[in-house]
N, C-alpha and C positions, 0 to 999 in steps of 0.2 A: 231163336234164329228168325230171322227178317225177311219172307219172301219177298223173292222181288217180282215187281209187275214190270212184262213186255207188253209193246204197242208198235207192230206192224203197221205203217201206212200205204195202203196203196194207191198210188197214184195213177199207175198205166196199166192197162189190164191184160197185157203178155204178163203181167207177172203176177197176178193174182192165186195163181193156183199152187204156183210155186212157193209163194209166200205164205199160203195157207200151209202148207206142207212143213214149212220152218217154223210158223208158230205149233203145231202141234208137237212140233221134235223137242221145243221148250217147255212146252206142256210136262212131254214124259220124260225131261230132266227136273221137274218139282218147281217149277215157274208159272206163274197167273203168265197167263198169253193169249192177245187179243190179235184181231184184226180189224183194219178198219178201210173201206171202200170208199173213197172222197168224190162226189162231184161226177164218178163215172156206170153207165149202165154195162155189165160186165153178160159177156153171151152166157149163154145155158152152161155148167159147169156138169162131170161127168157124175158119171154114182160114185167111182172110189174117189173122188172130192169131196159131194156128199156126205160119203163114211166118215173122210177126216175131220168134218167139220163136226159128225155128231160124238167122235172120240175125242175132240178139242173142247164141247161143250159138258161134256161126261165127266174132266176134267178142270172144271170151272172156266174156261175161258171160252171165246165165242167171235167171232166174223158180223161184223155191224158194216152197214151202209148208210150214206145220207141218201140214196136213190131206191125208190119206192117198187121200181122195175126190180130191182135186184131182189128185193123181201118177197115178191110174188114168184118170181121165175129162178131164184137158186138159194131160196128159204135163208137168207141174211138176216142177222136185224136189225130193223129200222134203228136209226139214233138221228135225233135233230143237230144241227150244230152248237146249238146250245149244252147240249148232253154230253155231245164230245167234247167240247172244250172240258165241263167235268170230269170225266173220264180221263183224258190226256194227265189232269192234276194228279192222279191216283197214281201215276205209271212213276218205275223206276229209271224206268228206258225207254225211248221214244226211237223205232228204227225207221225212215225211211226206204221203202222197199222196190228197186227198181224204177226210181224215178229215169224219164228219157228228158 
């Protein structure tokens, strides 16, 4: 059986939390589930966000940033552009999340 890889993008940061929420809901349906923060500094994020993120990484998937603000102040991880494009190769599914 073939897991498949999701790939959350967020684009606007009203919906960053929410979307971390949905990838973790993939996660504990047996899905690689990523997110990914493009281009934006995203405010301080709460603890039960926090939690979600370290039960999304618990479960192999993980919350990347290209913004170096976000890896200091709501513990993302960093990824270059370059990396992501790699990354994106991997995915089965590519969701845009909340674009405005």
């Amino acid at each position: 059986m073939e897991y498949k890889k999701v790939c959350f993008m967020y684009r606007h940061e009203d919906y960053v939390v929410d979307g971390i929420r949905s990838a973790l809901g993939l996660a504990v349906e047996n899905m690689y589930s990523y997110g990914m923060v493009i281009d934006k500094e995203i405010p301080e994020i709460d603890e039960l966000t926090k939690e979600s993120i370290e039960m999304l990484r618990d479960m192999e998937g993980d919350i990347f940033t290209t913004v170096q603000a976000d890896v200091e102040k709501n513990d993302f991880t960093a990824i270059s552009i370059e990396e992501l494009g790699e990354k994106l190769r991997e995915m089965t599914h590519i969701i845009p999340y909340g674009a405005k």
